[in-house]
Every structure is written in structure tokens, then in C-alpha cells.
N, C-alpha and C positions, 0 to 999 in steps of 0.2 A: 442290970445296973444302968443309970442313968448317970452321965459326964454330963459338964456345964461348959465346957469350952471347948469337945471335939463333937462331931455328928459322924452318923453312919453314914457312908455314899449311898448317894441319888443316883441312877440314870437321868441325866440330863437330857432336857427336852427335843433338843436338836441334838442329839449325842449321834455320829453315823455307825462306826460301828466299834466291837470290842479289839483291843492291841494283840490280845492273846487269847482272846476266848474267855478268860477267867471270870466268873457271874461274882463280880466286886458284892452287888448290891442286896443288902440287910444282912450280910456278916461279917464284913472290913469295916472299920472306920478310919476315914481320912485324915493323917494329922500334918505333915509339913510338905508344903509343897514347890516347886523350882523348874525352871526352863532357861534354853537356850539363852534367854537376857536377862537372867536373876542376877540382882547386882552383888556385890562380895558378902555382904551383911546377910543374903538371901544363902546365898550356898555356904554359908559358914554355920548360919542356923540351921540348914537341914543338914549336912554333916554331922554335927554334934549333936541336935536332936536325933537322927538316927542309931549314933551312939549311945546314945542317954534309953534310950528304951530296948536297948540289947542287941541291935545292930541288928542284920538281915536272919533270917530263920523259918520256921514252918508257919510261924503264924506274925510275923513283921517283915513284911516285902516294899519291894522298890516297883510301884508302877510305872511302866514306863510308854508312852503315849506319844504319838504324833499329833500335829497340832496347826490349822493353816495359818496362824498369824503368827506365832512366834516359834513355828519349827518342830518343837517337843516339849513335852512337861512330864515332870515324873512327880509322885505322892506316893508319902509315904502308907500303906497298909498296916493298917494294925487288926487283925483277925479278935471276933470279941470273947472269944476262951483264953484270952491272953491277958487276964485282970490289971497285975503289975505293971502291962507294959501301957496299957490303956491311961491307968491313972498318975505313973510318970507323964505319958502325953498332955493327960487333960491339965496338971499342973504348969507344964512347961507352957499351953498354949493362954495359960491363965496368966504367966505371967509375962508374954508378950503383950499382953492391952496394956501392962504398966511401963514395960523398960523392952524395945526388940532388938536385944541381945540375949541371945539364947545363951551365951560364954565367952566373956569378955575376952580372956586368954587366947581362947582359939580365933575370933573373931581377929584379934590384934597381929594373930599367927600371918592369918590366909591372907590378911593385907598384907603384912610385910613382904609375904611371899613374891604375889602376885607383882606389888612394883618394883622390888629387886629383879623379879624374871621381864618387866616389861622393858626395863633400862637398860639392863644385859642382853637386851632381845633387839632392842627397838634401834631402826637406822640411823646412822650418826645425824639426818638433817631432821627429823626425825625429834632428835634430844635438842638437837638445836632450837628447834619450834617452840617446845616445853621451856628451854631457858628462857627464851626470849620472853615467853608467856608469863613466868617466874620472876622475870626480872632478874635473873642471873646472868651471870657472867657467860656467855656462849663457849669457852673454851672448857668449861666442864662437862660439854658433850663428847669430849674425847675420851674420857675415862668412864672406865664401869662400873669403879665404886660410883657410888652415887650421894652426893652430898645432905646434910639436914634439912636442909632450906629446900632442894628440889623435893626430896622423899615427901616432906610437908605440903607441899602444896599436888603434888599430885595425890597426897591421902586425901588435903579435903576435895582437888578435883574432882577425882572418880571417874573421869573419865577414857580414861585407859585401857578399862577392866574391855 
């Protein structure tokens, strides 16, 4: 069978060598993939695309890889006796060229998460910088709820993550 939005792995040309031995290539095909600086949007979609195609198993795996510029990268495997799970992929990556939001819900999840644990997390001078940066009041750096206005602007910042 032949998909329109996933490919089988290549060895790559300067590839040095395999993570685990495992001979990826002309029986996995590659569908989402993430590294150490995948922004929220990036691990949010391969989260739930991994879920959407039935989560890890004999024939959908998590490669995981070392990598000199950005640390690690893991893809998803999807083995090709795996029909269903192929062509949830090839659907899901069809409809990234339109909209890349794999699930809005979850998507909306993993941020909320992420800057409630950054602001509960993050040193009081720290939140101070952000208000400032925010245009808020500096004295909301004290508290760990964390206000509309701030939560707002550090979603569209992003740069927290």
C-alpha cells in the first residue's frame, strides 16, 4: 500500500550509526517526530499522534536517537503490517499541511500546564522580569496563582517552554 503523507525511513546519508541496532529501514515508516527543543505545539502533537495511532506496541515504537545539534530526537515508528495504524498516520499528517494542530484540546492542555508549572516554578526575580516585560504590576510576582494578563502573554511568548 502506498500512503500520500507518511514515507518509509531512509538511511541517511551521513547517518553514523544505529541507537539500538534495530534495521529501521524498508519496514517502519516515520510519522511524528520531537527533540530536546520541540516547542509545546511539537510535543503536544506527537503525544496525541502517538495516541491516535494506538500508543506504543509491537509494531508502533518510539525511536529514540542521539543527535549533535539538538541533543536527541525521537520518531515515531510505525511497522507496515500495521495497516490501521499507518493510515490514521497518513491522515493525521495530511492534515497537518492544513491546520498543525494535531488536538486542539490537548494542545490547549500541555500549555496550560507547562506555564502554570513555569510560574510555580520560576524564581521570584524571575516573574519579576516577565511582569515587567508584561507590563504588569511587579507585585504579582509574589503570588503563584498567576494572573490572565500574565498567563496571556507568556502563551503568545513562548518563550519559557
Amino acid at each position: 500500500m502506498t500512503y500520500e503523507n507518511i514515507e518509509k525511513w531512509k538511511r541517511p546519508e551521513h547517518f553514523a550509526a544505529w541507537t539500538d541496532g534495530a534495521p529501521y529501514n524498508g519496514e517502519w515508516y516515520v510519522f511524528l517526530t520531537q527533540h530536546r527543543d520541540s516547542s509545546l505545539l511539537e510535543k503536544s502533537n506527537f503525544e496525541r499522534g502517538l495516541e491516535l495511532v494506538g500508543d506504543e506496541s509491537d509494531t508502533v515504537m518510539i525511536v529514540r536517537e542521539s543527535h549533535w545539534a539538538v541533543g536527541w530526537v525521537e520518531w515515531i515508528a510505525i511497522h507496515e503490517s500495521d495497516g490501521a495504524a499507518l493510515r490514521e498516520a497518513d491522515e493525521i499528517m495530511g492534515a497537518l499541511y492544513d491546520y498543525p494542530v494535531v488536538d486542539d484540546e490537548h494542545y490547549s492542555h500541555t500549555q496550560f500546564n507547562a506555564i502554570i508549572d513555569y510560574w510555580q516554578n520560576a524564581p521570584i526575580p524571575d516573574r519579576m522580569d516577565t511582569c515587567r516585560e508584561a507590563d504588569v504590576s511587579v507585585f504579582a510576582a509574589r503570588r503563584d496563582a498567576i494572573d490572565r494578563e500574565l498567563f496571556d502573554y507568556l502563551a503568545e511568548d513562548g518563550s519559557f517552554v
